[in-house]
MMTF fields as JSON, N, C-alpha, C and O atoms, coordinates in Angstrom:
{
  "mmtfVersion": "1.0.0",
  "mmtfProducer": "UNKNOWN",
  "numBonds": 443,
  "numAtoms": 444,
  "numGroups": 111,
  "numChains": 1,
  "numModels": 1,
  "chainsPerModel": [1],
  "groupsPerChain": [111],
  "chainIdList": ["A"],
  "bondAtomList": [4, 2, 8, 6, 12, 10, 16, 14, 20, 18, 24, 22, 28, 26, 32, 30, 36, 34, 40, 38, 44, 42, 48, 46, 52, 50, 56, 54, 60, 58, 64, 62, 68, 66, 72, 70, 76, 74, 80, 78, 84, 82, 88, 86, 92, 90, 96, 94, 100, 98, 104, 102, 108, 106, 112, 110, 116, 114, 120, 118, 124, 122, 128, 126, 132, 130, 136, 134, 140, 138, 144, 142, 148, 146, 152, 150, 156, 154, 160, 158, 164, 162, 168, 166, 172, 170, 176, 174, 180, 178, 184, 182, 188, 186, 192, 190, 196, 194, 200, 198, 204, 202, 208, 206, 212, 210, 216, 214, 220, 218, 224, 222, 228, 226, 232, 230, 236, 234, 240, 238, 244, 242, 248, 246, 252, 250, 256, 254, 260, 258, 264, 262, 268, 266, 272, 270, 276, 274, 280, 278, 284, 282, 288, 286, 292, 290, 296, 294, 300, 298, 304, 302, 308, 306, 312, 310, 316, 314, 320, 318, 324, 322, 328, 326, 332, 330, 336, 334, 340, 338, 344, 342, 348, 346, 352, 350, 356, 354, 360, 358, 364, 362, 368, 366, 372, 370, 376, 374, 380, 378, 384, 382, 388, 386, 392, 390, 396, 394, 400, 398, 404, 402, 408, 406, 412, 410, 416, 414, 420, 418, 424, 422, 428, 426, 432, 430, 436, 434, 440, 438],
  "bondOrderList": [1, 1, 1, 1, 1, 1, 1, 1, 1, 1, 1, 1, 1, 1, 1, 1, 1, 1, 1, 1, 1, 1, 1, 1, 1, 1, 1, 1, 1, 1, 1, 1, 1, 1, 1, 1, 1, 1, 1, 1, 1, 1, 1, 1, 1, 1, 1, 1, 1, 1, 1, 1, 1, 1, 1, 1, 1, 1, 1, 1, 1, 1, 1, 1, 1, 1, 1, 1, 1, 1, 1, 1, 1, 1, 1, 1, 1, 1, 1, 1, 1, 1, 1, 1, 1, 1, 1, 1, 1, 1, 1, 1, 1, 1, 1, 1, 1, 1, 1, 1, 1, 1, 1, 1, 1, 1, 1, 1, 1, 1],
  "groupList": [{"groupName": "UNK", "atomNameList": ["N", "CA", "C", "O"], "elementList": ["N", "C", "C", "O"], "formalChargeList": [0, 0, 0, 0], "bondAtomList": [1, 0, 2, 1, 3, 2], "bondOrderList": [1, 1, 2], "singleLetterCode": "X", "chemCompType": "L-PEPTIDE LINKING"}],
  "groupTypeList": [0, 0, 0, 0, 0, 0, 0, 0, 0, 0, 0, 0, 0, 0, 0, 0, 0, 0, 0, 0, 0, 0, 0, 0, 0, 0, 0, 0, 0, 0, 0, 0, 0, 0, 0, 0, 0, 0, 0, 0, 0, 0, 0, 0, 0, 0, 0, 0, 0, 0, 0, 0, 0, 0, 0, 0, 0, 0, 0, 0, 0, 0, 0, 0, 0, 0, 0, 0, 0, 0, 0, 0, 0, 0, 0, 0, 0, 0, 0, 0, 0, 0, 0, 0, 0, 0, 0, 0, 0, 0, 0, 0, 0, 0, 0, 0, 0, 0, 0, 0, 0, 0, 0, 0, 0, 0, 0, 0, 0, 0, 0],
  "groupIdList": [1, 2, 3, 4, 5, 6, 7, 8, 9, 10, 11, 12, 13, 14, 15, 16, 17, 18, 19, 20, 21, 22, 23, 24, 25, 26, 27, 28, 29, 30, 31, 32, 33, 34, 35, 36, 37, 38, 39, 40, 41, 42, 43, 44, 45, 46, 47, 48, 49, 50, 51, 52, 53, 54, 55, 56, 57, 58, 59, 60, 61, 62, 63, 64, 65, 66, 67, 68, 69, 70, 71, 72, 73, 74, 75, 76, 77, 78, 79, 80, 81, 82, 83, 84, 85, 86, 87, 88, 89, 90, 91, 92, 93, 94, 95, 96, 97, 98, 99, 100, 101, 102, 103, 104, 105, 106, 107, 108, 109, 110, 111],
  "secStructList": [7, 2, 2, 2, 2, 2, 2, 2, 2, 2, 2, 2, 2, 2, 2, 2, 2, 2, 2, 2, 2, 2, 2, 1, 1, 7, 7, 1, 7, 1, 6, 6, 7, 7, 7, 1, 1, 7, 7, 2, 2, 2, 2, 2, 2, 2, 2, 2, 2, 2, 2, 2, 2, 2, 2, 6, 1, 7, 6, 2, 2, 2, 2, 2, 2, 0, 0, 0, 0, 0, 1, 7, 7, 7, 2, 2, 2, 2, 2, 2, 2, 2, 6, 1, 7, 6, 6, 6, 2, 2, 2, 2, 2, 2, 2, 2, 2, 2, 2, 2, 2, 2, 2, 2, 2, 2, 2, 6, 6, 6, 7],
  "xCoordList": [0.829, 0.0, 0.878, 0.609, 2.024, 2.712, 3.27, 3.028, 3.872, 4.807, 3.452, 3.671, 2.161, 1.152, 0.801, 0.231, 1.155, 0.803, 1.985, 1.795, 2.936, 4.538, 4.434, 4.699, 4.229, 4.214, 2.813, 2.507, 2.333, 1.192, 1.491, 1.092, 2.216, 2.782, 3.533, 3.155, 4.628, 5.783, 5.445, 5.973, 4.042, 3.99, 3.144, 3.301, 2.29, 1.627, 2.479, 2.157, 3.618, 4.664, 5.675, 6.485, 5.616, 6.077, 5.177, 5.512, 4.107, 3.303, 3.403, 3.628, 3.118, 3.294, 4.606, 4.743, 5.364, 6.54, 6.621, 7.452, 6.021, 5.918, 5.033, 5.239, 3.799, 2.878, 3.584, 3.522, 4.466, 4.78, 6.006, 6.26, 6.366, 7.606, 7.277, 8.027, 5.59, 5.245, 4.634, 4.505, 4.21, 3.484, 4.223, 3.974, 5.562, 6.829, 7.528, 8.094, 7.345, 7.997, 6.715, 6.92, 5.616, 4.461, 4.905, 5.437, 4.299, 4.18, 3.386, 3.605, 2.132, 0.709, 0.633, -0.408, 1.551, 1.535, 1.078, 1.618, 0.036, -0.735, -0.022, 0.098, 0.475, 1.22, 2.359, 2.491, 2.955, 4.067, 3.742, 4.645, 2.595, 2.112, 2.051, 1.419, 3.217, 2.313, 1.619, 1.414, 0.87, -0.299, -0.082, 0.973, -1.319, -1.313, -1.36, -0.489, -2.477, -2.639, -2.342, -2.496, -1.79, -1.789, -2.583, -2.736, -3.442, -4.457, -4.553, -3.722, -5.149, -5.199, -5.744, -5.261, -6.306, -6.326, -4.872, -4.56, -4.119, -2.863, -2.037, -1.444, -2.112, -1.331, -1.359, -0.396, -3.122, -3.49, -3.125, -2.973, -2.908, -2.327, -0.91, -0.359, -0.544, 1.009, 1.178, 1.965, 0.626, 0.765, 0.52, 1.428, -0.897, -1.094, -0.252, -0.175, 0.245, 1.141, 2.71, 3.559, 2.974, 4.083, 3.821, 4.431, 3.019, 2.718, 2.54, 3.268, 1.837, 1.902, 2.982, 3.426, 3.728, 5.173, 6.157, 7.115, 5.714, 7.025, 6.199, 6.87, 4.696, 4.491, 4.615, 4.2, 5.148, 5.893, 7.425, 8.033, 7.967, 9.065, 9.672, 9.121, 10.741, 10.599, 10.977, 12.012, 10.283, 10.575, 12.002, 11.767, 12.983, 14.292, 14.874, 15.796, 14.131, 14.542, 13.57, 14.128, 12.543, 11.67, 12.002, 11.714, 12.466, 12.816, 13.702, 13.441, 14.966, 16.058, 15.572, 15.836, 14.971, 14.554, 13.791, 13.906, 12.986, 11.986, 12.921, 12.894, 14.105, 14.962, 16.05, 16.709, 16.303, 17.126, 16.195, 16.742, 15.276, 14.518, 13.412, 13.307, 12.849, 11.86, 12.679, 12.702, 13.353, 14.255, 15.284, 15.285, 16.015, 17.534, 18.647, 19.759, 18.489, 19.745, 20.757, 20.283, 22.089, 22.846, 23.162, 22.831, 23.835, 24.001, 24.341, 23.808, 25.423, 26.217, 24.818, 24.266, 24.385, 22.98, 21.921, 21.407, 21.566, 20.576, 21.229, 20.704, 22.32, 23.387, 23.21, 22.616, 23.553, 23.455, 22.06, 21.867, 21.379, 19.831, 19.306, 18.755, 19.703, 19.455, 20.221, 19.988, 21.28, 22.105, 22.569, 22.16, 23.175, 23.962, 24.929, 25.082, 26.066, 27.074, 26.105, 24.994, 27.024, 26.614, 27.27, 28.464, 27.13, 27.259, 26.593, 26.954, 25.474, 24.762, 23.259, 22.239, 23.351, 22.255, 22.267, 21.252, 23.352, 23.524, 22.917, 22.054, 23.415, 23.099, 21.467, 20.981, 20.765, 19.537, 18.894, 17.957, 19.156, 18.872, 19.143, 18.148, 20.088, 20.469, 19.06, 18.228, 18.884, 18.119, 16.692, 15.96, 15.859, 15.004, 15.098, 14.115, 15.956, 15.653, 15.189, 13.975, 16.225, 16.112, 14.695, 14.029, 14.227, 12.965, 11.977, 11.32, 12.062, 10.728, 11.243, 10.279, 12.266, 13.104, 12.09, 11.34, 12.173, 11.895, 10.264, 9.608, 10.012, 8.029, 7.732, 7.334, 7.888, 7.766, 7.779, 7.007, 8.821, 8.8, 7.89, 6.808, 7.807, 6.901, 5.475, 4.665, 4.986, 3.875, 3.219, 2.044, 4.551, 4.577, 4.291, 3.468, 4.937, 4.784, 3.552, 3.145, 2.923, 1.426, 0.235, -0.854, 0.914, -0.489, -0.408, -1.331],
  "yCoordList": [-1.189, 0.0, 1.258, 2.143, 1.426, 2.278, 2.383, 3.291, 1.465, 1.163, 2.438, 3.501, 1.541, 2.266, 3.767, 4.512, 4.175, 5.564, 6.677, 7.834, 6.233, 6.627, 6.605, 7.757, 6.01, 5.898, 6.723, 7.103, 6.717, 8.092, 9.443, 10.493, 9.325, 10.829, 11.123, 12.071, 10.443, 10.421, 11.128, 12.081, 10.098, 10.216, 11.833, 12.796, 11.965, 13.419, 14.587, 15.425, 14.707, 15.532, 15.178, 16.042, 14.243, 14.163, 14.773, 15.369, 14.423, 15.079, 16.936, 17.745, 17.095, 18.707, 19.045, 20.073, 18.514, 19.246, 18.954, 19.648, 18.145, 18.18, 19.143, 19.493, 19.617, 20.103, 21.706, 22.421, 22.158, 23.372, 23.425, 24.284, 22.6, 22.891, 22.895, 23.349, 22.196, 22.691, 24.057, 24.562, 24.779, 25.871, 26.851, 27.961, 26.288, 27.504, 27.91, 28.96, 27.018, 26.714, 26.985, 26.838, 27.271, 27.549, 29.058, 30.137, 28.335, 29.605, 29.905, 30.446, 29.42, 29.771, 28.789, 28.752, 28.295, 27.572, 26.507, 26.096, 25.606, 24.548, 23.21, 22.093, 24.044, 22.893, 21.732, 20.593, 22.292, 21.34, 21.164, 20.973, 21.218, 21.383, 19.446, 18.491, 19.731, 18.315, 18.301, 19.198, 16.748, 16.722, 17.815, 18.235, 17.976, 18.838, 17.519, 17.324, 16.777, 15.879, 14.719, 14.446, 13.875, 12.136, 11.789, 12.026, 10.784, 9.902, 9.534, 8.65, 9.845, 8.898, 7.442, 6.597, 7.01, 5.77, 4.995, 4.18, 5.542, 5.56, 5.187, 4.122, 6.152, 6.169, 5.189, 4.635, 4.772, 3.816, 2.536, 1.708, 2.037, 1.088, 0.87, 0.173, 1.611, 1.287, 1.073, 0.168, 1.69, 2.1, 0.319, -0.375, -0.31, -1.471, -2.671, -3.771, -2.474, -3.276, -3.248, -3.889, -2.248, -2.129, -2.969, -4.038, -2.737, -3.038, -4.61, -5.298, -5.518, -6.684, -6.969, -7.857, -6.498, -6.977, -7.158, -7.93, -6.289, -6.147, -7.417, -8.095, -7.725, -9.051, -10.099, -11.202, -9.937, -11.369, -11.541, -12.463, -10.866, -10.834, -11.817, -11.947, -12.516, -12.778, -12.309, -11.692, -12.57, -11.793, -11.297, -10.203, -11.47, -11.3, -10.025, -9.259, -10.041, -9.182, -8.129, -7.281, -8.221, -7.123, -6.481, -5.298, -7.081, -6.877, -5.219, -4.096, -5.817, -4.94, -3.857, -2.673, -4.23, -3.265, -2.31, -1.113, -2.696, -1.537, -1.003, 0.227, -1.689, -0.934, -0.185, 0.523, -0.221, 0.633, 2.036, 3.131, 2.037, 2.751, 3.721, 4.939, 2.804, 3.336, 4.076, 5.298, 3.162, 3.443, 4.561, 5.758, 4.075, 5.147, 4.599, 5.12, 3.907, 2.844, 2.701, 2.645, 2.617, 2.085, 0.139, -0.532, -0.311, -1.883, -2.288, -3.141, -1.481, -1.683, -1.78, -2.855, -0.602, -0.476, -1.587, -2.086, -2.019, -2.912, -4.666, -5.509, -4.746, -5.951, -5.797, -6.628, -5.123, -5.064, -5.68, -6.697, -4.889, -4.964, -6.367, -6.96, -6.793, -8.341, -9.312, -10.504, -8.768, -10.18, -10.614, -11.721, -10.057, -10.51, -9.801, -8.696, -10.296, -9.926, -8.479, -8.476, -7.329, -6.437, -6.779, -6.485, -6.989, -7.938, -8.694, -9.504, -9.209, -10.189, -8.978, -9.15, -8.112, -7.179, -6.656, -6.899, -5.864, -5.429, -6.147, -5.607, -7.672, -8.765, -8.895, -9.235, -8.554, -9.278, -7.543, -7.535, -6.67, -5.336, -5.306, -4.913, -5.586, -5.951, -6.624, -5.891, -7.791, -9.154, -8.773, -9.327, -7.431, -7.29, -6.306, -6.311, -5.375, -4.187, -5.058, -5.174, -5.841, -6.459, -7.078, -6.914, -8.054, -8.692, -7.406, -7.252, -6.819, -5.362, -4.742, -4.579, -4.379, -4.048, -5.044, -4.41, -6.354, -7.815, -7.453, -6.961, -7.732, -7.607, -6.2, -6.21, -4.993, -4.116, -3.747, -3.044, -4.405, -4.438, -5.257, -4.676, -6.298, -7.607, -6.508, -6.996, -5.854, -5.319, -4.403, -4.392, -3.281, -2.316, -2.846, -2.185, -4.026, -4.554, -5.19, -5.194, -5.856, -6.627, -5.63, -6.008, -3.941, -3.633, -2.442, -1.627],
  "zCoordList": [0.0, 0.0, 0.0, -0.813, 0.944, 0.969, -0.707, -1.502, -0.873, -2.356, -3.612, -4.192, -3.506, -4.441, -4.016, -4.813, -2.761, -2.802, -2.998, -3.373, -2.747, -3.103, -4.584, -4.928, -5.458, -6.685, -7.466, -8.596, -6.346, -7.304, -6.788, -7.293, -5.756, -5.546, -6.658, -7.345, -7.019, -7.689, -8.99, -9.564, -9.37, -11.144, -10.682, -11.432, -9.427, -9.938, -10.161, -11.003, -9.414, -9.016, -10.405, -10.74, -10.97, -12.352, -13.63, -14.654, -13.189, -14.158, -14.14, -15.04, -12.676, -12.683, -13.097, -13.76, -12.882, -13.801, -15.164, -15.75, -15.853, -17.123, -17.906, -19.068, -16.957, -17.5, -17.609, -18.609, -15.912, -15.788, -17.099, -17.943, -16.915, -18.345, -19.444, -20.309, -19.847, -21.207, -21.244, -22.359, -20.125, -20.085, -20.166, -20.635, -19.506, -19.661, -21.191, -21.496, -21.806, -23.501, -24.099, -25.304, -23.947, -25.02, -25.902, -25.642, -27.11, -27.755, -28.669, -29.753, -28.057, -28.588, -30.296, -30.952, -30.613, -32.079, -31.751, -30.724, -32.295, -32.213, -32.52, -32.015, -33.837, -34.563, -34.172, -34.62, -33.393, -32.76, -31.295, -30.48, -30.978, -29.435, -29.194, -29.645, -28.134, -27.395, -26.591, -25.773, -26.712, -26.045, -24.401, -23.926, -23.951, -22.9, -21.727, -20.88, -21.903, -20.392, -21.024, -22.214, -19.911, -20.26, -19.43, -18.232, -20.686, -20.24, -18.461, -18.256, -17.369, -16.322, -16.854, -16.099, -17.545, -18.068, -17.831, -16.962, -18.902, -19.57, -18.131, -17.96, -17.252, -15.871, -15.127, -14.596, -15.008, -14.111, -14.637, -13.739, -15.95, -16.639, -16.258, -15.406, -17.077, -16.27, -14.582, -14.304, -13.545, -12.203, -12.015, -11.558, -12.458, -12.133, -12.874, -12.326, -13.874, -14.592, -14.276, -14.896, -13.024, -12.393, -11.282, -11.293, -10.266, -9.169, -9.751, -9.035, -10.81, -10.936, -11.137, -10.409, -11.979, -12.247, -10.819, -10.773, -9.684, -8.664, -7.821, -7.042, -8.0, -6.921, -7.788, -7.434, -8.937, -9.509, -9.133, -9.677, -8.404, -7.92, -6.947, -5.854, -7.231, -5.484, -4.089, -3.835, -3.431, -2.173, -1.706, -1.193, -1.643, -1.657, -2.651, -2.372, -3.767, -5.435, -4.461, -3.765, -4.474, -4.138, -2.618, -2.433, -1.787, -0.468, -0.709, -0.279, -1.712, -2.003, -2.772, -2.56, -3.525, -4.544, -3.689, -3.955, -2.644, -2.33, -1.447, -1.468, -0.333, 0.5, -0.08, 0.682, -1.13, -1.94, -2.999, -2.867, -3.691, -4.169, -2.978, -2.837, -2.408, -1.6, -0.509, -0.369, 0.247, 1.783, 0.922, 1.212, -0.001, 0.119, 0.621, 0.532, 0.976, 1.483, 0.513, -0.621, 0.564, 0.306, 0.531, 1.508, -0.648, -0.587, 0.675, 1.386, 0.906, 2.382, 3.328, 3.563, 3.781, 4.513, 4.456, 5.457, 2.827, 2.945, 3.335, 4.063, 2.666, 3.504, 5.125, 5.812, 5.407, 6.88, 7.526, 8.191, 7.166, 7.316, 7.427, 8.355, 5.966, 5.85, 6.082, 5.883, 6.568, 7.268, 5.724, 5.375, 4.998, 3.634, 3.167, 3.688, 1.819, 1.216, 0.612, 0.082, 0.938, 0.097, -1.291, -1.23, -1.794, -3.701, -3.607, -4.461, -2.952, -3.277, -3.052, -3.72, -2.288, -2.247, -3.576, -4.229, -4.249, -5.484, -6.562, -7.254, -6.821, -7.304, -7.612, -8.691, -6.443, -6.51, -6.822, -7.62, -6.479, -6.82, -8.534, -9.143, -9.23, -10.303, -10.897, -11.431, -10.797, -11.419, -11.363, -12.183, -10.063, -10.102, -11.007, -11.748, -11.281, -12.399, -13.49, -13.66, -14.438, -15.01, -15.261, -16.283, -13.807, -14.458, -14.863, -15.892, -14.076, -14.464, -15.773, -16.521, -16.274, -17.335, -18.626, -19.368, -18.736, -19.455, -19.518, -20.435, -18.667, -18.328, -18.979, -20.144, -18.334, -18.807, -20.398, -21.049, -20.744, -22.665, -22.729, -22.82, -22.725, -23.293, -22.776, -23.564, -22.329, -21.896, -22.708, -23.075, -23.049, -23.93, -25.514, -26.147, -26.202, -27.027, -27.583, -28.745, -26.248, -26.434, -25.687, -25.255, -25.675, -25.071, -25.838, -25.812]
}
């Protein structure tokens, strides 16, 4: 739950700066205008096709991944944490980018 509301902060606060940086570069010409809003459709798709992808994870890949992304931790830090080789935290921090990296295309491709 935390993970899903962190991640809609993220994208709104991403969105407002996309929107303020197109408003800052306008220049009233239609023609080369990009779009103004992205789909919340669009958002909520991806948001849930992330969140499936990270509980196909296994617990260990996802452990790191959320204590390094979410927390801020350093390898050293999350090694500690978990009672492991920091290179093996890296390792599995590694393998989860990756699987979400893999899924994520195959997603983009068939959706």
């Amino acid at each position: 739950m935390l993970a899903s509301v962190r991640r809609a902060a993220i994208d709104r606060a991403r969105s407002d700066e996309r929107r303020a940086a197109r408003e800052a570069r306008a220049d009233g010409g239609l023609g080369d205008a990009e779009p103004q809003f992205e789909s919340p459709a669009l958002a909520d798709d991806r948001r849930t096709a992330i969140e499936a992808s990270l509980r196909r994870l296994p617990e260990a890949q996802r452990e790191v991944l959320a204590l390094k992304i979410w927390g801020g931790l350093t390898f050293e830090q999350i090694a500690a944490q978990l009672d492991l080789p920091p290179n093996t935290a890296a390792s599995r921090y590694r393998y989860a980018l990756e699987a979400l990296r893999r899924e994520m295309t195959v997603a983009n491709c068939h959706g």
